[in-house]
N, C-alpha and C positions, 0 to 999 in steps of 0.2 A: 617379274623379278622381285625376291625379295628384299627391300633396303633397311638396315637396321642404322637408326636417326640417332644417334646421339645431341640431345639435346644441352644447350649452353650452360643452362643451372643459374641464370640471369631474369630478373625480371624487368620490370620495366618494359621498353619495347622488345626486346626477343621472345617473349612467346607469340607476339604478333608475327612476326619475323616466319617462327619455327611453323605457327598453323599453315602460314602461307605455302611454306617450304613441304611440309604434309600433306596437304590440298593439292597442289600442283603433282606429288608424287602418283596421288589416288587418282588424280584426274588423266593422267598419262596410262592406267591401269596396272598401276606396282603395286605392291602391297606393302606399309612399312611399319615398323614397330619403331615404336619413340621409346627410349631412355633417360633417365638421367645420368650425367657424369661420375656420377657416386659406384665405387668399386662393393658389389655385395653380392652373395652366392648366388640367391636367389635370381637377381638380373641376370646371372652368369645362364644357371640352369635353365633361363625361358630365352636368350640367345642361342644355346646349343640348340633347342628345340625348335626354333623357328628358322636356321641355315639359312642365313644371309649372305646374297648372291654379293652383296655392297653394303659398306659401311662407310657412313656420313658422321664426320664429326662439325656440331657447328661451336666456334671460337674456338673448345676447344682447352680452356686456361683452367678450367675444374677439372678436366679428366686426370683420371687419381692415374699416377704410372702403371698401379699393377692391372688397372683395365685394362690399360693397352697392350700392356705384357701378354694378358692372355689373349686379346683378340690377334696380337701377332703369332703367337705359338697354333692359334686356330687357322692361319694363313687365308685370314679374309683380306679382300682388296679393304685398303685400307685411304678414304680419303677425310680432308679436312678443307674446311670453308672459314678461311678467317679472316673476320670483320674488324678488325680492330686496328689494322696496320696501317701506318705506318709510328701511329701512338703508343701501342704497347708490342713493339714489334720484338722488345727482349724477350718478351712471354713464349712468340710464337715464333723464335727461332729455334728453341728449345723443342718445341713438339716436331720440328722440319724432320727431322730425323727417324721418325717411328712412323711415318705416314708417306704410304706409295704414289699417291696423286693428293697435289696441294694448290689449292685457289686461293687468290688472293684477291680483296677489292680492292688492291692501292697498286698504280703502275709500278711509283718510285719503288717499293717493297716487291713487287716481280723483278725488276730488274738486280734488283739483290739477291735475291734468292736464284734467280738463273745465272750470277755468278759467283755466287758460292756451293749451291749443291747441285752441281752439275750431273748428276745421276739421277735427279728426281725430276718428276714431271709435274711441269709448274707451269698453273696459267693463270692470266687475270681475270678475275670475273669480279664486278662488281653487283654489288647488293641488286635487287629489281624492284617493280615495284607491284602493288595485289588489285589491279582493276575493282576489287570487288570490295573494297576499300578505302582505295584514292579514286573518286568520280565527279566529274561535271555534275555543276547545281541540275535539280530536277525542274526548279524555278531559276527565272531570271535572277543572273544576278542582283543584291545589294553591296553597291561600294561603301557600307558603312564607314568603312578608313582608306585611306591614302597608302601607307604604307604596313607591312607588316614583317613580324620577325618571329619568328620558331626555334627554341632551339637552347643551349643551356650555354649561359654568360661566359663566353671565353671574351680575355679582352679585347681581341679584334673585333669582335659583337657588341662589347659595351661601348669600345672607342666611336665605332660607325654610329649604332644607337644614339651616342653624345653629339655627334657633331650635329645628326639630322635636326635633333631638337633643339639644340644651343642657334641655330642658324638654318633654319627657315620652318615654316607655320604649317607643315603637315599633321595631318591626325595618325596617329601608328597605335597598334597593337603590339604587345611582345608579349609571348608568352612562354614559360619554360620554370626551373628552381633559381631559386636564389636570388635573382634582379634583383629584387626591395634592396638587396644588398649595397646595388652600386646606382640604381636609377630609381627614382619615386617620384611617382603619377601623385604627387602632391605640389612638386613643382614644377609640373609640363601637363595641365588642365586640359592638355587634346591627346594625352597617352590614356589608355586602356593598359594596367598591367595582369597578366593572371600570374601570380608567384609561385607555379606547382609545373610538377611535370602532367600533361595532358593526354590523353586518349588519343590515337588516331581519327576517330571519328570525328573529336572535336577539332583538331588540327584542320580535318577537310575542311569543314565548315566555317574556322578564320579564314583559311583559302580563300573563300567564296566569297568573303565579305571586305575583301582589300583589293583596291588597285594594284598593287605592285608587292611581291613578296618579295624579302629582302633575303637572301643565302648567301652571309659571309662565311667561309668555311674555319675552322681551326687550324690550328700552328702547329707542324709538326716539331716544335721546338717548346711547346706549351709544359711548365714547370712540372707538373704533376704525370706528367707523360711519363710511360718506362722507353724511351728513347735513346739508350747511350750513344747506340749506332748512329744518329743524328740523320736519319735516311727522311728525306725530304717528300714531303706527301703530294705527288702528284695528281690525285685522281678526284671528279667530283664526288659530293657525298650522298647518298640514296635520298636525300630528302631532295636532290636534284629531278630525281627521276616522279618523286610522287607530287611533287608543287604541278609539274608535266602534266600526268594523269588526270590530276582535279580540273583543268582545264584552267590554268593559271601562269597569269605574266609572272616571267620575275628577273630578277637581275643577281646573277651570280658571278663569284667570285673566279676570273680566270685562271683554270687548271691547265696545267699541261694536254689532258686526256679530254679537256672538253668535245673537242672536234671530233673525235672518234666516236662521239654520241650524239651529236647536236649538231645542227648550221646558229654559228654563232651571230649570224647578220637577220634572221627570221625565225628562227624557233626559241632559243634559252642568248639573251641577252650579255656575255662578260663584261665586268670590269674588273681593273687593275689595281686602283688607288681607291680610296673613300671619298677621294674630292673626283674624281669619274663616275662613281656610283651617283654620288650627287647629282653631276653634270644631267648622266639618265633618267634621273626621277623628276627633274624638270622637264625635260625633254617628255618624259611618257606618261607623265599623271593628269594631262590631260589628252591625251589620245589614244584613245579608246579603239578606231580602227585598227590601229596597228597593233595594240596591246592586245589585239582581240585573233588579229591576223598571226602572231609568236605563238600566242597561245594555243591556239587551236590546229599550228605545224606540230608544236612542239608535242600537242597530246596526242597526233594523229604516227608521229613517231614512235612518242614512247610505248606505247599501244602495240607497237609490229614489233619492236625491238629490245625493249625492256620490262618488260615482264619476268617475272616466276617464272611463266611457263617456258620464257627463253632459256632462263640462265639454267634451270632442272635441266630442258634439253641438250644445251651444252655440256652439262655435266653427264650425261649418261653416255653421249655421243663421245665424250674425251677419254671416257671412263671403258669403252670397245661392249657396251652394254645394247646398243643402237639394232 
């Protein structure tokens, strides 16, 4: 099968994302051509050329209209993969309409869109994660810190952040932009801050070196959100499934959709409130058997079930490609 990849036009992590997403296509033995989202003759004249059995858009928010115009008028199957919902879910209601199969990662945003465009064929698939990427230490662990945080300052992340270190004496890690902003490891002498956005490779490796990774998700009501529709974000975030992978405890934030991926009592830990998350991190920071016994459900899990290689399959299989 030929798949022609429209790629996001994002950097940061999506081209990690989109290798994955190409890797996984090659490895199934497709063949795909990557694009950019940018409308130009030339792109046009090496898609005619290459007759693409399927068309993958991912996010989706760059593709310039008259790309799609003509890959509609070319009557290719037309799908799209969008990561961004239920935070910028005005963007991607906007594309619903010009795409014949639409995946979403967020439950609350499928249940919207299964009742509004009732003629489109709409599933949930959440992000996966790249085994060959997210992996168990090669060596024994080091628990350098107690706890850790990944991930860029929403305040639901600054608030937890605050409380952990305003009341009680763990060592934590946070890494991601902006912190310096609202926390400094000049008055919490057991924080490590890194103030940048970081690599996946380095992500694994805080993994590896923390007791307890901390996953408070975002606010589907977060100021900077294109949200008017106020559709409430049910689903865990991909950094769920790759903390999994690396072979790492953690304690995340209960989603409506958790259970549908996870055993909540043995592989991925929820909690509710910040003073619960607390409660756990007493409870697990010193036990290691059990922290050891989650972890090692949750990556032998995410390994059968959350991968790339599922969520491509799913898609080809939904797609009548199979």
């Amino acid at each position: 099968m030929n798949v022609l990849f429209i790629s996001s036009g994002y950097a940061g992590i999506y081209p990690y994302f989109e290798q994955s997403i190409q890797n996984t296509f090659l490895r199934l033995n497709h063949s795909v051509f990557k694009v950019s989202p940018t409308y130009n003759l030339e792109t046009l004249e090496q898609i005619e050329q290459y007759h693409p059995d399927l068309v993958l858009a991912f996010v989706g928010y760059k593709l310039q209209k008259m790309f799609i115009d003509f890959l509609k008028q070319k009557g290719y199957v037309l799908s799209i993969w969008l990561t961004e919902d239920p935070f910028y879910i005005d963007e991607s209601v906007n594309l619903v309409e010009d795409f014949n199969f639409i995946f979403t990662i967020d439950l609350g945003a499928y249940e919207y869109y299964k009742n509004t465009f009732h003629s489109k064929s709409i599933y949930h698939l959440p992000l996966g994660t790249d085994p060959e990427i997210y992996s168990p230490p090669h060596i024994p662990k080091t628990d350098y810190f107690d706890l850790c945080l990944v991930g860029y300052p929403y305040p639901e992340r600054i608030e937890l952040a605050r409380l952990i270190l305003e009341h009680t004496s763990y060592t934590m890690i946070i890494a991601g932009p902006l912190w310096k902003k609202f926390i400094s490891n000049e008055h919490f002498k057991r924080l490590k801050l890194i103030n940048k956005w970081i690599e996946p490779e380095m992500v694994k490796n805080i993994f590896h070196s923390s007791k307890i990774i901390l996953n408070p998700h975002r606010s589907y009501n977060f100021h900077q959100n294109k949200n008017t529709l106020g559709i409430e974000g049910k689903s865990i975030n991909n950094r769920t499934f790759d903390i999994a992978a690396s072979n790492s405890f953690q304690l995340c934030l209960g989603k409506s959709d958790l259970e549908l991926h996870f055993d909540p009592l043995n592989e991925v830990i929820p909690y509710t409130t910040n003073e619960e998350c607390i409660q756990f991190i007493h409870q697990f920071v010193h036990d290691e058997t059990t922290r050891n016994q989650c972890s090692n459900n949750a990556m032998e899990k995410v390994l059968i079930t959350h991968t790339f290689l599922q969520r491509i399959q799913f898609i080809i299989k939904h797609l009548g490609f199979e």
